[in-house]
C-alpha positions in Angstrom: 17.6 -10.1 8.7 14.5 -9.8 6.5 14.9 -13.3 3.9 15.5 -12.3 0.0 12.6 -11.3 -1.8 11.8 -13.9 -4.8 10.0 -13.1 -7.8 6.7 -13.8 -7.4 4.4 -14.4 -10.6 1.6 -12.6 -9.5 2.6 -9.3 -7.6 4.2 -6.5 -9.8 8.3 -6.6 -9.4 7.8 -3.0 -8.9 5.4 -3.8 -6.0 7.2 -6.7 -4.4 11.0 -4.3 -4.7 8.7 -1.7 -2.3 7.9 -4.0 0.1 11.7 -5.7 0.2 13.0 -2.2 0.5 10.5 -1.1 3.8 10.9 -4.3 5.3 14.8 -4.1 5.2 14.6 -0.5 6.5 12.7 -1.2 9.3 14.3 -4.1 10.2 17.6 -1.9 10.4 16.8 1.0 12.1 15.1 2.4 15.4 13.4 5.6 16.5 16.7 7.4 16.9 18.5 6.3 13.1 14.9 7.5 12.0 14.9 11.0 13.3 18.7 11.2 12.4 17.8 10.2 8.6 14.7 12.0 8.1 15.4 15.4 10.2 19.3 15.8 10.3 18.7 19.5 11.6 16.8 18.4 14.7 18.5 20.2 17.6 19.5 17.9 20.4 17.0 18.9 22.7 14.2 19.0 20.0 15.6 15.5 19.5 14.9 14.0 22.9 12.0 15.5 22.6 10.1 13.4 20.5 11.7 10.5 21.2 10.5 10.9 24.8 7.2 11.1 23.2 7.5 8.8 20.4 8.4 5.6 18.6 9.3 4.4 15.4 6.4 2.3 14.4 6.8 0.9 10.9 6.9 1.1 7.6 4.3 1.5 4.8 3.9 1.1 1.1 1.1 1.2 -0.9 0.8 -1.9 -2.9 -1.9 -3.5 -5.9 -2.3 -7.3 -5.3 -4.5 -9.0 -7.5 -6.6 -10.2 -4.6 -5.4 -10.8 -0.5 -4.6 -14.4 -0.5 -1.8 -13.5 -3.0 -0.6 -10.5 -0.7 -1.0 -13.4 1.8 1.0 -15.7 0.0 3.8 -13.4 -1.0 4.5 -12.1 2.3 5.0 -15.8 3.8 7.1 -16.8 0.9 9.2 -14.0 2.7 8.9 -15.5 5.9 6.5 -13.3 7.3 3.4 -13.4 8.8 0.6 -11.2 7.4 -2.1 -9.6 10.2 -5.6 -9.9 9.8 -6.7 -7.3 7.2 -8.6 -4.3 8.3 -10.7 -1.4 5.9 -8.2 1.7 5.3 -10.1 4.9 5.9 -7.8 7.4 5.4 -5.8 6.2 2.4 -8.6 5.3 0.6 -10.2 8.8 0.7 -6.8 10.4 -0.6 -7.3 8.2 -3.2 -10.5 8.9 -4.5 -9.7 12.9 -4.1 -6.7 12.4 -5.8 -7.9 10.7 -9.1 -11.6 11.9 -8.7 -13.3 8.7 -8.1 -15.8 7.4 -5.4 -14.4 6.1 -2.3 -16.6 3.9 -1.8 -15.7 1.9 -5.2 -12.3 1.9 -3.9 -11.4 -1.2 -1.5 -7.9 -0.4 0.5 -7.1 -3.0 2.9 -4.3 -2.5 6.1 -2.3 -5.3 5.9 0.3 -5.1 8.9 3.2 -7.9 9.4 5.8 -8.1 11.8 9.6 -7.3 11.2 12.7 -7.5 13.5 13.9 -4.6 15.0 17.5 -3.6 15.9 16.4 -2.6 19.6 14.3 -5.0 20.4 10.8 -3.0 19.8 7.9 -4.3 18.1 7.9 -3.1 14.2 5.5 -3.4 11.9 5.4 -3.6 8.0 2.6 -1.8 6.8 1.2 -2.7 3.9 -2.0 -0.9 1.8 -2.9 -3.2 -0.8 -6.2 -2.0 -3.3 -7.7 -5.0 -4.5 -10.6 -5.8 -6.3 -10.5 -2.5 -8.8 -10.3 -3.5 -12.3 -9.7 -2.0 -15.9 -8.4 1.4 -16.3 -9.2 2.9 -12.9 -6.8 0.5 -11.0 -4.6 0.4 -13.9 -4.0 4.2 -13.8 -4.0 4.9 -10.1 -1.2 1.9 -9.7 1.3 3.5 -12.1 0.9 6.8 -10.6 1.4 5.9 -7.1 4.2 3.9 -8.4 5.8 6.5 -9.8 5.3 9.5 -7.2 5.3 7.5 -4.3 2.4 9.4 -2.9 1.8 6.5 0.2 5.1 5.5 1.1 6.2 6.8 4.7 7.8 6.3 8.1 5.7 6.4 11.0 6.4 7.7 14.8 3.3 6.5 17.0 2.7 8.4 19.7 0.4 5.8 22.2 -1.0 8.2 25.0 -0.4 12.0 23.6 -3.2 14.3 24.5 -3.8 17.4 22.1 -1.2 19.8 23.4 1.4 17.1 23.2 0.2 16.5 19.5 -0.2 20.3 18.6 3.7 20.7 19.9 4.8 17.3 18.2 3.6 19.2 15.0 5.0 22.2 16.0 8.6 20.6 15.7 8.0 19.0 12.6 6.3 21.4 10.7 8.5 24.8 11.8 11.9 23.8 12.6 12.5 21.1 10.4 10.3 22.4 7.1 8.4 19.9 6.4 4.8 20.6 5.0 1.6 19.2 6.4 0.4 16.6 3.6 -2.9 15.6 5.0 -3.8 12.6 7.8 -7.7 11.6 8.7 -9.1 10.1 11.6 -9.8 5.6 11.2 -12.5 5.1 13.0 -11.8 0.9 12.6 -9.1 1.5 14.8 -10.3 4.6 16.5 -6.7 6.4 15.9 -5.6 9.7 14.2 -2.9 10.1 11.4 -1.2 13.4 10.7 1.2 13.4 7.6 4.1 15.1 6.9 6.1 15.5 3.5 9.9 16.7 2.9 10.9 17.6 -0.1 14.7 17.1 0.3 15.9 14.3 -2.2 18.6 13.1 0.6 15.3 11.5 2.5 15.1 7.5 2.5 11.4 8.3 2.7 9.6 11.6 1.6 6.9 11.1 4.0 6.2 11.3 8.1 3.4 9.6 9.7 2.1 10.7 13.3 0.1 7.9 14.6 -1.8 8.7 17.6 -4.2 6.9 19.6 -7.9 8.2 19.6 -9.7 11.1 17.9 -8.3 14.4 17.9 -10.8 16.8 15.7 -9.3 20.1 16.4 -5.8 19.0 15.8 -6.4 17.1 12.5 -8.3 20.2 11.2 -6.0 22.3 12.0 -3.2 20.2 10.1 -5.9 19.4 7.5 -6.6 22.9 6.8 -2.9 23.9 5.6 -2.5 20.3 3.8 -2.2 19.7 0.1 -1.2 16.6 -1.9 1.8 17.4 -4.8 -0.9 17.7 -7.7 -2.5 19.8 -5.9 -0.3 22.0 -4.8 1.2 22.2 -8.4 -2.7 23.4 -9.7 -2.4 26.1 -7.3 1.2 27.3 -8.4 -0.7 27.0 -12.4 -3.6 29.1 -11.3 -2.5 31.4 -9.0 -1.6 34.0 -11.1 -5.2 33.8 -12.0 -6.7 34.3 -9.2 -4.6 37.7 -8.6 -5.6 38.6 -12.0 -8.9 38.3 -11.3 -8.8 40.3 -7.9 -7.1 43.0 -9.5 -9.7 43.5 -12.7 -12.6 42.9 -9.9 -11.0 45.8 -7.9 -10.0 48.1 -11.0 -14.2 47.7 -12.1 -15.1 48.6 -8.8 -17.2 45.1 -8.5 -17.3 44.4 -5.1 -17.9 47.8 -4.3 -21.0 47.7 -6.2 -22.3 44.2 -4.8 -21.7 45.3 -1.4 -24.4 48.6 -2.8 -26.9 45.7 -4.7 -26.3 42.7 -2.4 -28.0 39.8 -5.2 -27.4 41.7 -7.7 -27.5 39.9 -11.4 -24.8 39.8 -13.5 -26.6 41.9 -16.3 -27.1 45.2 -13.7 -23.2 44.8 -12.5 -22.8 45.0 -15.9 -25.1 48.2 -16.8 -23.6 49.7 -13.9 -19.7 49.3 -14.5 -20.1 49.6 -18.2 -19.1 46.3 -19.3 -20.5 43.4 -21.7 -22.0 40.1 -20.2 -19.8 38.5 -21.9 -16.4 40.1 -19.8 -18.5 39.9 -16.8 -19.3 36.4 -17.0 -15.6 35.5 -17.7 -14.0 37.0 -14.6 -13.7 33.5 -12.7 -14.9 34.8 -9.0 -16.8 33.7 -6.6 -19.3 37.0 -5.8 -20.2 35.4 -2.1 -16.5 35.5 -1.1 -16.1 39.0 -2.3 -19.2 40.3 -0.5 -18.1 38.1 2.3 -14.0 39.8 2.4 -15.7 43.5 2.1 -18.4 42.9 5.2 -15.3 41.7 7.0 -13.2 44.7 5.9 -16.0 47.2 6.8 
C-alpha cells in the first residue's frame, strides 16, 4: 500500500492530493480493472484484444514544484523513489499552444517513480513537474491545469506494436468506445510515440487515455493528430462556427468565389466593383480567398 501523503510545506496540497490519488490507483489496479473502469462497453473480445496487445503502464499528473529537489524530496518522504528526470517533449508543447507561450521558455521535466502493483507488473507513477517558470505565466497555467485537469491520464504501453497494430488499437478506442482523439506527439528523448485519448463521461476515474508506444510512428500520429483538439479549443470552434457558415453562405449569395476563380489575384477593391459592394463589407467577410479558390479548382 502506497504510505499516507503528509503535508509538505513546499508543494501545493492541491498538487501533493494529485499525486496521493494516482499513486493509490495505480497501486490498486491492473490492465484488466483499467479497461473495465475506463471502457465499461468494451465487448469481450475487443477486451482481450488489447490486453493481448497492451499493459497498464502508469499513472500521470501534471504537477508545479518549486524546483526538482523538492519534487525529489516529497516523493521520498512518501517512500518512493524518484527516476532520473528527463525533458518532456510532448507536454510541454501542449502547453505552450494551450496558453500561447514559447515552448522553449517552458521547462517540463518526466519524473517517473515506482509503485506496487496488484499483479505483480512493473508500474510507474508518472509525474510532469514545470519548474523554473515564475510570476504570472506559471501562476496562471498552474490553476488552470489544476482546475481542468488537462494532463492527468492512464496509460496502456504497447512495447513492440507496429503501425497496423497501432492504427487498430485506435480504431477500438476511438469508434467503439467514443472516446475523442485529444492529441499525443512523438519524444524524441526517449524515441517513443504518445497518442491521447479523452472521454467525456463523468463516471471515468480518469478523463484521459495514453497509448504509449515504442518508436516513431509519423503516419499514425498525424493521422490521430489531424482529428485532435484540446477542450478550449474545441469550445472556440463550437463559438465560431456559426461564423464560419455565415460567412460561406454571404461569400456564395455574392457570387465571390465565382468571381476569384474568373480574376485569380484579384484585389479586394475590383471584387468589390464587380459584386457591387463597399470595401468596407468586403473587407469584413472573415475568409480566407486561397481556400475558396482552392475548394472551387477542386470542385471543377
Amino acid at each position: 500500500m502506497t504510505p499516507a501523503l503528509i503535508a509538505h510545506a513546499e508543494l501545493d496540497s492541491f498538487d501533493l492530493d494529485q499525486l496521493d490519488t494516482a499513486a493509490r490507483f495505480a497501486a490498486a489496479h491492473d490492465t484488466g480493472a483499467v479497461l473495465s473502469r475506463m471502457l465499461p462497453g468494451l465487448a469481450a473480445a475487443d477486451r482481450a484484444a488489447i490486453m493481448a496487445r497492451t499493459r497498464f503502464a502508469h499513472t500521470a499528473v501534471l504537477v508545479f514544484p518549486p524546483d526538482l529537489e523538492v519534487l525529489t524530496r516529497t516523493l521520498a518522504e512518501r517512500g518512493l523513489s524518484a527516476g532520473a528526470p528527463t525533458p518532456s517533449t510532448v507536454v510541454r508543447s501542449r502547453l505552450a499552444d494551450r496558453y500561447g507561450v514559447p515552448a522553449d521558455s517552458l521547462n517540463v521535466q518526466i519524473v517517473r517513480t515506482p509503485v506496487p502493483s496488484p499483479d505483480g507488473d512493473p508500474r510507474l507513477l508518472e509525474i510532469f513537474a514545470l519548474v523554473g517558470t515564475a510570476g504570472q505565466t506559471r501562476t496562471g497555467i498552474a490553476a488552470a491545469e489544476r482546475a481542468a485537469g488537462y494532463e492527468a491520464h492512464l496509460a496502456l504501453e504497447a512495447a513492440n506494436a507496429d503501425t497496423v497494430e497501432i492504427a487498430g488499437l485506435r480504431a477500438l478506442l476511438l469508434h467503439k468506445n467514443r472516446m475523442h482523439a485529444d492529441g499525443g506527439g512523438y519524444n524524441s528523448h526517449e524515441h517513443a510515440t504518445v497518442l491521447y485519448f479523452r472521454t467525456t463521461a463523468a463516471d471515468r476515474p480518469y478523463q484521459r487515455l495514453e497509448l504509449h508506444v515504442a518508436g516513431q510512428h509519423s503516419s499514425v500520429l498525424a493521422v490521430h493528430c489531424g482529428v485532435s483538439h484540446d477542450a478550449p479549443t474545441r469550445l472556440l470552434r463550437l463559438m465560431t462556427g456559426a461564423w464560419a457558415t455565415q460567412a460561406l453562405a454571404a461569400t456564395a449569395t455574392l457570387g465571390v468565389a465565382d468571381r476569384l476563380a474568373a480574376a485569380p489575384g484579384a484585389r479586394v477593391a475590383e471584387l468589390t466593383a464587380t459584386a457591387g459592394l463597399t470595401v468596407d463589407r468586403t473587407c469584413a467577410l472573415p475568409l480566407d480567398f486561397s481556400m475558396i479558390e482552392l475548394s472551387h479548382s477542386v470542385v471543377a
